[in-house]
C-alpha positions in Angstrom: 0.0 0.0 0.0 1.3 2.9 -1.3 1.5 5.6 1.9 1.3 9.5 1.8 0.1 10.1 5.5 1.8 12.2 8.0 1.7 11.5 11.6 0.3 15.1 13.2 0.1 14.4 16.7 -0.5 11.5 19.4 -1.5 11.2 22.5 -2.3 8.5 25.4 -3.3 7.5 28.7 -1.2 5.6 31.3 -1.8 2.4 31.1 -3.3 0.4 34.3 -6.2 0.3 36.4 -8.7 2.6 35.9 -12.0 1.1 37.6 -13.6 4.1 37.8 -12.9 5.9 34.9 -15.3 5.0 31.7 -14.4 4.5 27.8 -15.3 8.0 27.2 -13.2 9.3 29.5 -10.7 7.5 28.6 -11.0 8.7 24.9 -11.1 12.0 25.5 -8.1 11.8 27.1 -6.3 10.7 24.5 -8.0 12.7 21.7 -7.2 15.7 23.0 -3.8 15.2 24.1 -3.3 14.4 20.1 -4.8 17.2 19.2 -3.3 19.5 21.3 0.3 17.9 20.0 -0.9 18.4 16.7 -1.8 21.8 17.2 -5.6 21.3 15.5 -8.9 21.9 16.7 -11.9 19.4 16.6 -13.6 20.9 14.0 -10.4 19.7 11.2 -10.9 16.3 11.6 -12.7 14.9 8.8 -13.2 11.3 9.6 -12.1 8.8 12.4 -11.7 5.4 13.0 -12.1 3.9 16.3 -11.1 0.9 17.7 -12.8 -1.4 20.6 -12.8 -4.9 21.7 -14.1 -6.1 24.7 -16.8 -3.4 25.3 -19.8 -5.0 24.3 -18.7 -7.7 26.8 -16.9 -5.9 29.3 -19.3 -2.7 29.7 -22.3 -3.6 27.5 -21.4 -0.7 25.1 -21.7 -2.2 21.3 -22.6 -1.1 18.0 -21.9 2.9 18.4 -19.0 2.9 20.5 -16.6 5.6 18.5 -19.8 7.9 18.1 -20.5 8.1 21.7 -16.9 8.4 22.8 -16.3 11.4 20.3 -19.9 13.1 20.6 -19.6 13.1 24.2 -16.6 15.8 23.7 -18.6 17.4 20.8 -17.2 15.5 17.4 -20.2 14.4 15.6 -21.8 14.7 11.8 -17.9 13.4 10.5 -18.1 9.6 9.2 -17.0 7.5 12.4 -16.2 3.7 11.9 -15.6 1.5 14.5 -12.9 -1.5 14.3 -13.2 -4.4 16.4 -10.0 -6.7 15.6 -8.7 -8.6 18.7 -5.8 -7.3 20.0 -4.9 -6.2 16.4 -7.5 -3.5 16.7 -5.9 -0.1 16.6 -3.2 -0.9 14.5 -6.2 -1.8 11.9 -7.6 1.6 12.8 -4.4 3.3 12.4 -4.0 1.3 9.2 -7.6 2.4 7.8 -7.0 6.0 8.7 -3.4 6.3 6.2 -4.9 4.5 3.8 -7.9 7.1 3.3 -5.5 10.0 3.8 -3.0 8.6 1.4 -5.9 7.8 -1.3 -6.8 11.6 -1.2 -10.2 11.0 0.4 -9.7 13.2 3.4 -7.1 15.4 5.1 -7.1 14.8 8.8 -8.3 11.6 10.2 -8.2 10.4 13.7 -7.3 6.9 14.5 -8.2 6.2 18.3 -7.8 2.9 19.9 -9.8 2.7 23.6 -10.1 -0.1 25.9 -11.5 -1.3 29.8 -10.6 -4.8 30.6 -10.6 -4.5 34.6 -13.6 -5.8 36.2 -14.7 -6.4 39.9 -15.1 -9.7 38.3 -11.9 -10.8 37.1 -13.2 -13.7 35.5 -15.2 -11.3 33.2 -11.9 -10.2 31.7 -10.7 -13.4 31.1 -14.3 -15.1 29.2 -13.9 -11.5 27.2 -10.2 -12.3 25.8 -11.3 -15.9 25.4 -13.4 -14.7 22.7 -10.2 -13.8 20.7 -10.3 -17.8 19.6 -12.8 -20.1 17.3 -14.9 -20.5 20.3 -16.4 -23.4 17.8 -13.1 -25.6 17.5 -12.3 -24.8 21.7 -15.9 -26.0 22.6 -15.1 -29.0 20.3 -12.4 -29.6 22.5 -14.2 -29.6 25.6 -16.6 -31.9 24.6 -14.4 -34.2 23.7 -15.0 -33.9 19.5 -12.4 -33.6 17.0 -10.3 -30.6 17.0 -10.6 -28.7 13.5 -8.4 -25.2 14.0 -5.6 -27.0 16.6 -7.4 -25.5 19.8 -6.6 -28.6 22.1 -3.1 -27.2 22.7 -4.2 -24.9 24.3 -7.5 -25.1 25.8 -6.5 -25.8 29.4 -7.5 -22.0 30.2 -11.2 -22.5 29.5 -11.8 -24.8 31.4 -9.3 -23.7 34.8 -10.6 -20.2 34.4 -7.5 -18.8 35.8 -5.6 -16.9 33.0 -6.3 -16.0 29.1 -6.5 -19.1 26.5 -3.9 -17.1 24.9 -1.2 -17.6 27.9 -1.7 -21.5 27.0 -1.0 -21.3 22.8 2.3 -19.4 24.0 3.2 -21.7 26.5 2.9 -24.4 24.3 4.9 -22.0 21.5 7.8 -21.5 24.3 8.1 -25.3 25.0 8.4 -26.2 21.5 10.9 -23.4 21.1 12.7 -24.1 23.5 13.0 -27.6 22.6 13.7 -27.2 19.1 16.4 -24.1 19.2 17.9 -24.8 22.8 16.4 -21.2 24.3 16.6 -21.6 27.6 14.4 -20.2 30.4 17.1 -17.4 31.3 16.8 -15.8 27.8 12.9 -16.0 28.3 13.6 -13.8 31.6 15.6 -11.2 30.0 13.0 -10.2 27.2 11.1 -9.5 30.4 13.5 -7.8 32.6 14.7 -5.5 29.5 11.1 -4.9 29.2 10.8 -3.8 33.0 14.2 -1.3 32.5 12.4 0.2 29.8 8.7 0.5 31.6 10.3 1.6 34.7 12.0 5.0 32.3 7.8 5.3 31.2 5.6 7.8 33.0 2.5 6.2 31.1 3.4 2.2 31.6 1.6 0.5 33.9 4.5 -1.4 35.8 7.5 0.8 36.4 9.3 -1.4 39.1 12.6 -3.2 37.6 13.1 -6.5 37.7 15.8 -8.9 37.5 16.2 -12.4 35.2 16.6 -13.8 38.7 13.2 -12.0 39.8 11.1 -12.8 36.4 12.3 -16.6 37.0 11.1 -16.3 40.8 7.7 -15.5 39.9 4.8 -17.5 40.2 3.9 -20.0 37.3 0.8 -19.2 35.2 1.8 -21.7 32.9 5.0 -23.8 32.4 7.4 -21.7 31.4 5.8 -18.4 31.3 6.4 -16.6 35.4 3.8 -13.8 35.7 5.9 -11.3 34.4 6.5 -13.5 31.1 2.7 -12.8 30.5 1.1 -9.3 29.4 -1.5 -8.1 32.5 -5.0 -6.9 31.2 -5.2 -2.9 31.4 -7.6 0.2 30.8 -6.4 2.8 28.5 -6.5 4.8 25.4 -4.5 6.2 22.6 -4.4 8.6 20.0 -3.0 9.6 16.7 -4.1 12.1 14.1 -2.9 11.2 10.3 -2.5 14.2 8.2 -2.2 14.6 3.9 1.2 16.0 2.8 -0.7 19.1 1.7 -2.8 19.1 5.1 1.2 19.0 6.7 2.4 21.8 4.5 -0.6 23.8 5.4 0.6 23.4 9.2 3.9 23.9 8.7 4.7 21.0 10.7 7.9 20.7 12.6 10.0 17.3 13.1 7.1 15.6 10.7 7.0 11.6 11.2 6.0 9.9 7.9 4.3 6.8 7.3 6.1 4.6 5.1 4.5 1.6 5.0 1.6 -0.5 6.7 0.4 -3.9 5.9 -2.1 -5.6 7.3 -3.3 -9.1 6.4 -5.3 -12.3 8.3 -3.7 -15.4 9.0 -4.4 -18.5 7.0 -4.0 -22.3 7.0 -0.4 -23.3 6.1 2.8 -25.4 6.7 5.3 -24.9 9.9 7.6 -24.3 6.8 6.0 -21.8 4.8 5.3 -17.7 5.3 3.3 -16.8 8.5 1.2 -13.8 8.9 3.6 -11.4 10.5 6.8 -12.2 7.7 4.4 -11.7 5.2 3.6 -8.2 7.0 7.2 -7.0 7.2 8.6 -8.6 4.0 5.7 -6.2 2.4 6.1 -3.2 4.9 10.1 -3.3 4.3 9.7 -3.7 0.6 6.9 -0.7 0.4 9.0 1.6 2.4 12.7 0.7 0.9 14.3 -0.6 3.7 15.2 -3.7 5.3 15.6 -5.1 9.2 19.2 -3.9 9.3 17.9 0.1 8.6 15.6 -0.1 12.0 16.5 2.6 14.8 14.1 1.2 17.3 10.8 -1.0 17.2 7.7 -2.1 19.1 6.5 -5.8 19.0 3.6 -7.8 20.1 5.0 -9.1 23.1 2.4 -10.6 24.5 4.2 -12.8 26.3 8.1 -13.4 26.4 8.1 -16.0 23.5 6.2 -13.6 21.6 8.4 -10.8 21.4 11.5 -13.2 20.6 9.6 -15.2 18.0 8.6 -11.2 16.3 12.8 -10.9 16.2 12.9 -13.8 13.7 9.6 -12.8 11.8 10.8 -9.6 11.4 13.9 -10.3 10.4 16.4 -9.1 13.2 17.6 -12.5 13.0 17.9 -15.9 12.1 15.7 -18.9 12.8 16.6 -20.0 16.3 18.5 -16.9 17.1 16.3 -15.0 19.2 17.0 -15.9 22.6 20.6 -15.4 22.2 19.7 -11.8 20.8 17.6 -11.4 24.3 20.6 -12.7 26.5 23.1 -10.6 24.8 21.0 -7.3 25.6 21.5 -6.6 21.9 17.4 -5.6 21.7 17.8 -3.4 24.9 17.9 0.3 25.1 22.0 1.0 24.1 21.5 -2.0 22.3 22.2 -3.0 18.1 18.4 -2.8 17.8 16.3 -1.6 20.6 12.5 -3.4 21.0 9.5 -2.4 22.8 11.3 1.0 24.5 7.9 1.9 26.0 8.2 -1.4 28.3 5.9 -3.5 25.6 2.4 -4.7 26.5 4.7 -6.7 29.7 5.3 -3.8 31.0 3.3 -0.5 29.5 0.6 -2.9 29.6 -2.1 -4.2 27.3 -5.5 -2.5 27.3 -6.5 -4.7 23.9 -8.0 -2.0 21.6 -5.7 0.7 22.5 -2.4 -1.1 22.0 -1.2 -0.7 18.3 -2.1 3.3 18.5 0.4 2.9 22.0 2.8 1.6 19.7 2.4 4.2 17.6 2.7 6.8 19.8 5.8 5.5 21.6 7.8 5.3 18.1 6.3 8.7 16.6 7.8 9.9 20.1 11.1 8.4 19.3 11.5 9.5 15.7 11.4 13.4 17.4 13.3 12.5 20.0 10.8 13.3 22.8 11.4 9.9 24.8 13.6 11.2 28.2 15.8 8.4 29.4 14.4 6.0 27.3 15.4 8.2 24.4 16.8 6.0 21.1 19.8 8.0 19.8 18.9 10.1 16.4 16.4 7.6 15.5 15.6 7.4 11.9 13.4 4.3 11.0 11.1 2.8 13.4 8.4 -0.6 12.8 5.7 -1.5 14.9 4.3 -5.4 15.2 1.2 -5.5 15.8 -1.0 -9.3 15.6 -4.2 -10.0 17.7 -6.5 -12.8 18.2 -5.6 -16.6 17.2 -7.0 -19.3 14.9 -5.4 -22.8 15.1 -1.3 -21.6 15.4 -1.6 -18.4 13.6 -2.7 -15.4 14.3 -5.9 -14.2 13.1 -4.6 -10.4 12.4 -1.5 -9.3 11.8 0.1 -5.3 10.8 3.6 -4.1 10.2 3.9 -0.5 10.7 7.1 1.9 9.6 7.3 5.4 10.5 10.3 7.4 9.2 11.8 10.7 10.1 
């Protein structure tokens, strides 16, 4: 997809718990804070897409969410259109927005991604992410009937109620990883601690104590291998970004403009542990698009939903070879300082995970980055920067997957 969208202004939340505080609150927050770093008013956006979840199950809110987040701060009579992709959600938004803009359709579009995943009833949050699966092929499973999408390696969480189904597919991931490459538990640990260092130089992440390999290993079990702080927490939280036309950026004479280079976005599909998965496919077409490769990355953010997540995004996206990742991890090489530093903002183990608010987060920490606006956490003179993005999961692959670059 050919991109000519310009990255205005972004804005977020912290991440964490925020019982009392309501999606459109939330929003708000996070629309304005763009707006205000983009310099523009309310009344020059000219579409938006917003991007949900777990609303309808979590609050009861469906159908019109993005209208009544953005009417109840006075946006109304633009086209809204809500996105509901798993965990994939805002980065679809985001996605949607630059393609408009670049297409010549409109010439300020907001791309907001919102979520609320804490409950008084935990187990709420929990039946609301297991939604992210086939429910079909897991309630196969239960009942004991043939497995079509591969659910039964992981479908212990449905039935103990005690952590996401999701926690269970990566597990299994880590274990097979672990057992093909030699990636030992240690190297699992230090995608985790790096992540703390990082979270702990965040204002907005929702853990900011730092943690030793020695202290994620000493954690409790949620499942063999994953320790608590392999796995990402739920979260409430929002984020922002306003995507501009060159002429619309011209116009505004914007300062330290971050471009959008490229953004792919595909489903995942029935295929061979051999052959192209979801998220290569993403980043061989986002590197292609944008004309650059792995080795031209200042700085990313991945999909580190767990531990083994974030090392298996190293191989997908190319930082390197099959097998490779947890000896990237060990050797700090992905840590701030680093050859090629990942998930800066802490990652969703750290910043946290509010579902439908975390590819915008992404965005927002890299667009940061690019205009060197990150503190201590600060890349030096960034240049190129990707985003990972995937949510939800269908047999071993996941069901969405985007690959973001931003340039400077």
């Amino acid at each position: 997809m050919r991109m000519k969208a310009i990255v205005a202004g972004v804005g977020m939340t912290p991440f964490g718990k925020h019982l009392d505080t309501g999606l459109k609150a939330l929003g708000a927050e996070a629309v304005n804070a763009a707006l205000e770093d983009a310099g523009m008013g309310t009344g020059e956006l000219e579409a938006a897409y917003v991007a949900n979840a777990m609303a309808g199950l979590m609050t009861g809110q469906e159908c019109i969410r993005g209208q009544v987040i953005l009417r109840s701060m006075g946006i109304g009579r633009i086209p809204v259109i809500n996105i509901e992709n798993a965990c994939g959600s805002a980065s679809t938004a985001f996605n949607q927005a630059c393609l408009v803009v670049s297409t010549g359709c409109y010439d300020a579009v907001l791309a907001l991604g919102v979520e609320k995943l804490y409950h008084a009833d935990k187990q709420r949050s929990f039946e609301a992410l297991g939604g992210g699966v086939d429910v079909e092929a897991l309630a196969a499973v239960m009942e004991g009937r043939p497995d079509p999408q591969g659910a039964a390696e992981w479908a212990t969480a449905a039935s103990a109620g005690k952590h996401s189904v999701a926690m269970d597919f990566y597990a299994d991931l880590a274990r097979s990883y672990m057992r093909d490459y030699g990636t030992t538990a240690e190297q699992l640990a230090a995608v985790s601690a790096k992540n703390s260092l990082h979270g702990s130089l965040n204002p907005r992440a929702q853990f900011r104590e730092v943690m030793s390999v020695e202290d994620v290993l000493a954690a409790p079990m949620i499942v063999e291998p994953l320790t608590r702080p392999m796995c990402s927490p739920i979260g409430d939280g929002a984020a922002a970004a306003v995507i501009v036309s060159e002429r619309k950026a011209r116009e505004m004479n914007l300062q330290n403009p971050v471009s959008v280079a490229a953004s792919a976005l595909h489903s995942g599909w029935s295929h061979g542990p051999d052959e192209i998965d979801s998220a290569s496919l993403c980043a061989r077409e986002a590197y292609e698009e944008a004309g650059v490769g792995p080795e031209d990355l200042s700085v990313a953010e991945c999909h580190d939903a767990s531990a083994i997540g974030e090392l298996s995004a190293y191989e997908s996206l190319g930082l390197c070879a099959k097998g490779e990742a947890g000896r990237l991890a060990g050797e700090g090489q992905t840590k701030l300082g680093g050859r090629i530093p990942v998930n800066t903002s802490g990652g969703l183990l750290r910043k946290g995970h509010p579902v439908g608010a975390t590819g915008i987060a992404q965005i927002v920490e890299l667009t940061e980055q690019l205009q060197g606006r990150c503190g201590k956490r600060q890349v030096e003179n960034p240049t190129v920067a990707l985003a990972h993005n995937g949510g939800g999961m269908i047999g071993r692959e996941a069901a969405s997957m985007c690959v973001t670059i931003l340039m400077r």
